[in-house]
C-alpha positions as CSV (number, residue, x, y, z in Angstrom):
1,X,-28.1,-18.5,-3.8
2,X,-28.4,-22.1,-2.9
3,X,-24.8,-23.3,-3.9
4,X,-24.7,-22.0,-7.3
5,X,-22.3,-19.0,-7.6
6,X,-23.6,-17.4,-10.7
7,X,-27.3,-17.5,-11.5
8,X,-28.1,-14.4,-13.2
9,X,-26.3,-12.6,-15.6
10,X,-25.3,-9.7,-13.1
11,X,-24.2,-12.4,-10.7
12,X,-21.5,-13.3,-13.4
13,X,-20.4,-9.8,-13.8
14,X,-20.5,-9.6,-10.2
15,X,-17.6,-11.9,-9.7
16,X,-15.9,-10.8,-12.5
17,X,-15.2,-7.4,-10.6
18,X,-11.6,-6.9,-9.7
19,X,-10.6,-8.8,-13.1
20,X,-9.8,-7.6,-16.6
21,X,-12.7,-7.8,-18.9
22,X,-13.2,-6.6,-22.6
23,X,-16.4,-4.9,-23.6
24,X,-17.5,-4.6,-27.3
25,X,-19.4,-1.8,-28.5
26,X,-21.9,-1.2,-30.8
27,X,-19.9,1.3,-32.6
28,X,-16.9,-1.4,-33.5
29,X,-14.4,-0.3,-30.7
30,X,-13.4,-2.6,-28.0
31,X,-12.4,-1.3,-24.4
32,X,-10.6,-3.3,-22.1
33,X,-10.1,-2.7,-18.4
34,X,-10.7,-3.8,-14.6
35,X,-14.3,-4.0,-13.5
36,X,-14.1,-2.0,-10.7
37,X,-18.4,-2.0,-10.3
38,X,-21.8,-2.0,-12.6
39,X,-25.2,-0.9,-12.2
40,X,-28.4,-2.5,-13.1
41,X,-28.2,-0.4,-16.8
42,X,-24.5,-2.3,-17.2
43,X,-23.1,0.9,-16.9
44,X,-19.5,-0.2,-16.1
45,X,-16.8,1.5,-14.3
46,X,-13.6,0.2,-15.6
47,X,-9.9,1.6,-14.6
48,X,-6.6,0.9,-16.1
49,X,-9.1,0.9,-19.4
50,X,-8.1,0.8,-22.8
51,X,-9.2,1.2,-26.2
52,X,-8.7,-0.6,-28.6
53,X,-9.4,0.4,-32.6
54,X,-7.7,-0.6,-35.9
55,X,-5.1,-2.4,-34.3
56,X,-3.8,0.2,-32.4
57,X,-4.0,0.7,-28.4
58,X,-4.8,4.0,-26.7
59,X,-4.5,3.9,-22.6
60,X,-7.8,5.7,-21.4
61,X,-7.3,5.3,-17.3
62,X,-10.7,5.3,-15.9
63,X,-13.7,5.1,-17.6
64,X,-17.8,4.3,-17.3
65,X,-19.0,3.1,-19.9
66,X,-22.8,3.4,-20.6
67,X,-24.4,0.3,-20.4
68,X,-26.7,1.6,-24.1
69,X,-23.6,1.4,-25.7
70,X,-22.3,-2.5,-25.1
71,X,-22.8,-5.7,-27.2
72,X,-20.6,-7.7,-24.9
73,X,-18.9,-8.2,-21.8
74,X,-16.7,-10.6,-20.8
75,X,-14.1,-11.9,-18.6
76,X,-10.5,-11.4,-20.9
């Protein structure tokens, strides 16, 4: 990758794995978890997830979540 650690957006994601990242959905919900690994869809795999709706937090464990369904990913 000629010195640069993060040239695509899957390279960003990529090192993101192992960290606590929150993904907004299109439906309004936000899930927050550990990236544990991804696919070229954005399907993620998150464990020690959460939801988050309303204000109120619901512990989920592990999760995939479909890569249709995301507006946004990011490092928490």
């Amino acid at each position: 990758m000629m010195g640069m650690t993060e040239t695509r957006p899957l390279d960003a994601l990529d090192s993101a794995k192992g960290k606590r990242i929150i993904v907004s959905l299109k439906s309004g919900l936000e899930v927050v978890g550990v990236l544990k690994a991804f696919d070229i869809h954005l399907n993620l795999w998150l464990e020690e997830s959460e939801k988050r709706e309303d204000g109120k937090i619901t512990k989920l464990g592990a999760v995939l979540v479909r890569g249709d369904n995301i507006l946004l990913a990011s490092p928490q």
